[in-house]
PAFIKOL-7745 format. One record per residue (C-alpha): residue in three letters; x, y, z. Coordinates in nm, 3 decimals, padded with zeros to 5 digits. Example, Ala and Ser with C-alpha at 12.3 -4.5 7.8 and 13.67 -1.06 7.14 Angstrom:
2
<res = ALA px = 01.230 py = -00.450 pz = 00.780>
<res = SER px = 01.367 py = -00.106 pz = 00.714>
# end
This chain:
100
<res = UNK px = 10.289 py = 11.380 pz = 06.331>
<res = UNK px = 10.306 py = 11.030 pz = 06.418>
<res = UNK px = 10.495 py = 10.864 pz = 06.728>
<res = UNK px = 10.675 py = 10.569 pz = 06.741>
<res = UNK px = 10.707 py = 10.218 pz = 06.979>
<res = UNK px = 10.970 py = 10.425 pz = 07.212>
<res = UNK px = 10.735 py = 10.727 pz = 07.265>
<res = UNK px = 10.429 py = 10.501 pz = 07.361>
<res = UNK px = 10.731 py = 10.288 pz = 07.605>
<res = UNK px = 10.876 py = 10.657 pz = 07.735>
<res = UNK px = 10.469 py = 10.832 pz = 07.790>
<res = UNK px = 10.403 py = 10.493 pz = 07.946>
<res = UNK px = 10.688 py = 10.531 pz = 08.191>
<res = UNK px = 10.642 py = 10.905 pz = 08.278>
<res = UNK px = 10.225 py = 10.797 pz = 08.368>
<res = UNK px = 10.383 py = 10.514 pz = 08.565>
<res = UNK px = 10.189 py = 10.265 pz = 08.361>
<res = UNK px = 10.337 py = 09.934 pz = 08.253>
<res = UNK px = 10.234 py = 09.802 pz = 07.920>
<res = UNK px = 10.327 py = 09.502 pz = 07.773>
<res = UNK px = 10.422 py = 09.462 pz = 07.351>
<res = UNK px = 10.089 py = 09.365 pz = 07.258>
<res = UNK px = 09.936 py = 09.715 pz = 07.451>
<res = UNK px = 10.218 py = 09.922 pz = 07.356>
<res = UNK px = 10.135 py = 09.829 pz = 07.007>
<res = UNK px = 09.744 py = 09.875 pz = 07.017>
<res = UNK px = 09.840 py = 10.214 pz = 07.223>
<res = UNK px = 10.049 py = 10.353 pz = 06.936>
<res = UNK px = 09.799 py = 10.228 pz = 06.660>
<res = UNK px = 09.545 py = 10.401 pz = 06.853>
<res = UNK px = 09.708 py = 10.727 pz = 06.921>
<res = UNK px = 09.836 py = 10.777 pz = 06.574>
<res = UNK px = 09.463 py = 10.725 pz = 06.478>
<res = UNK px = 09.421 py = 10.981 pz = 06.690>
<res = UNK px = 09.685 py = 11.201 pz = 06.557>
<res = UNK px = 09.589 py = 11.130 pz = 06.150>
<res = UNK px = 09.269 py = 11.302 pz = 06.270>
<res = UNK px = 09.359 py = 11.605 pz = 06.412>
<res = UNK px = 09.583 py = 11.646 pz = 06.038>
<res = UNK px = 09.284 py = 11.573 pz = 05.855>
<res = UNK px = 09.071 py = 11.874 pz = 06.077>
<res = UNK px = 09.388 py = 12.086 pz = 05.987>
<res = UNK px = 09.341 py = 12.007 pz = 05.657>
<res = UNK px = 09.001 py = 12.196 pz = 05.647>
<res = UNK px = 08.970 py = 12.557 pz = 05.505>
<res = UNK px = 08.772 py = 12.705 pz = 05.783>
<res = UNK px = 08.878 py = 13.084 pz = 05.678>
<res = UNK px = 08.567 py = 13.281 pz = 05.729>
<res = UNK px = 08.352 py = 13.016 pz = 05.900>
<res = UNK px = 08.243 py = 13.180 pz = 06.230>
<res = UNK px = 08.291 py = 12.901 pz = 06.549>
<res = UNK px = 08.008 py = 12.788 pz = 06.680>
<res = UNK px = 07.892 py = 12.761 pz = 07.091>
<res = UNK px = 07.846 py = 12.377 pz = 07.030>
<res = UNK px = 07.916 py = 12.155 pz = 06.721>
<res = UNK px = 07.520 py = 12.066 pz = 06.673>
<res = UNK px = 07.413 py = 12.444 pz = 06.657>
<res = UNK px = 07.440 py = 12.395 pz = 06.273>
<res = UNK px = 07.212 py = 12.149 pz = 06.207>
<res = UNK px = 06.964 py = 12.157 pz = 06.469>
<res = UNK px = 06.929 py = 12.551 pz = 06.617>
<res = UNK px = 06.668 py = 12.445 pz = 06.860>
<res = UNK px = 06.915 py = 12.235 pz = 07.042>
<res = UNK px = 07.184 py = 12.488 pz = 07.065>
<res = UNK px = 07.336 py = 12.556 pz = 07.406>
<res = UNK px = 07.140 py = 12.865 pz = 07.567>
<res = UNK px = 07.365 py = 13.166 pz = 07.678>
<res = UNK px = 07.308 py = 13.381 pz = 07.966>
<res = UNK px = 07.484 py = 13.689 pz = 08.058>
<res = UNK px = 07.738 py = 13.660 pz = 08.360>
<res = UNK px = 07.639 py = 13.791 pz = 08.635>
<res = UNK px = 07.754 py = 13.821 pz = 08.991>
<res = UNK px = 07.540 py = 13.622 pz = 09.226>
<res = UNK px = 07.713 py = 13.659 pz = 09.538>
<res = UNK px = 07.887 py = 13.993 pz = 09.716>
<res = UNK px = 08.249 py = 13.984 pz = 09.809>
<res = UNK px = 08.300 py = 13.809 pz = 10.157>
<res = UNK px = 08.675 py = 13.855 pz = 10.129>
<res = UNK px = 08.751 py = 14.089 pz = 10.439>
<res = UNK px = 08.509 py = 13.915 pz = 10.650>
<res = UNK px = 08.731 py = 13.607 pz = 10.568>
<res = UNK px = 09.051 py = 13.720 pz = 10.600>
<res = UNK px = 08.958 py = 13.896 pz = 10.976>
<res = UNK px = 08.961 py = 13.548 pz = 11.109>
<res = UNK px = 09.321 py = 13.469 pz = 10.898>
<res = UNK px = 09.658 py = 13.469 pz = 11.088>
<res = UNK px = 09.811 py = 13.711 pz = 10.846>
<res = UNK px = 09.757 py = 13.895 pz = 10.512>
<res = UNK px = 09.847 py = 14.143 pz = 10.292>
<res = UNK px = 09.738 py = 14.356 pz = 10.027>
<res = UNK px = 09.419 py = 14.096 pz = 10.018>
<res = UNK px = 09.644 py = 13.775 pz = 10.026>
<res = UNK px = 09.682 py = 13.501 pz = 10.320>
<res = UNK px = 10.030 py = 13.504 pz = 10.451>
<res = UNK px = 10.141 py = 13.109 pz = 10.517>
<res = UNK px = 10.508 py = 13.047 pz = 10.635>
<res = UNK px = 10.765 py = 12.947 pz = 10.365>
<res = UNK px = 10.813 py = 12.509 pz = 10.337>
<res = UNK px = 11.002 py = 12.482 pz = 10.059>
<res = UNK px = 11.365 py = 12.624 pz = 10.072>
# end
């Protein structure tokens, strides 16, 4: 996949940015970088290569991120908080329609 001078104009416009020639060019150079990447990693025959819980487990274990077990830390509030609330139901806050 690669984009083109129009696409970098047209993303430009939707972000509200305003690029000159010289950045529109550097920005499509640099995304299509991006985007020659991401078909090289497709590229890769990772069939029966398990993912890993961060990139650096593989080479240095000791560093790998430490996982805990989720837990829940706090009890549920949620009729206390809706007691106070002009109107609910079925555990939801009611609010007035604004948009027709």
């Amino acid at each position: 996949m690669s984009l083109e001078l129009n696409d970098v104009k047209r993303i430009a416009n939707l972000a509200r940015l305003e690029l000159d020639e010289t950045q529109a060019n550097q920005t499509l150079e640099k995304l299509n970088g991006f985007f020659a990447i991401a078909e090289q990693l497709k590229a890769v025959d990772t069939t029966g290569i398990a993912p890993l819980s961060h990139p650096i487990a593989a080479l240095m274990p000791e560093i790998c991120l430490r996982l805990r077990e989720d837990q829940v830390a706090e009890s549920n509030h949620r009729d206390e908080y809706q007691q106070v609330a002009p109107a609910t139901q079925d555990g939801l806050y009611l609010v007035p329609k604004v948009i027709e």
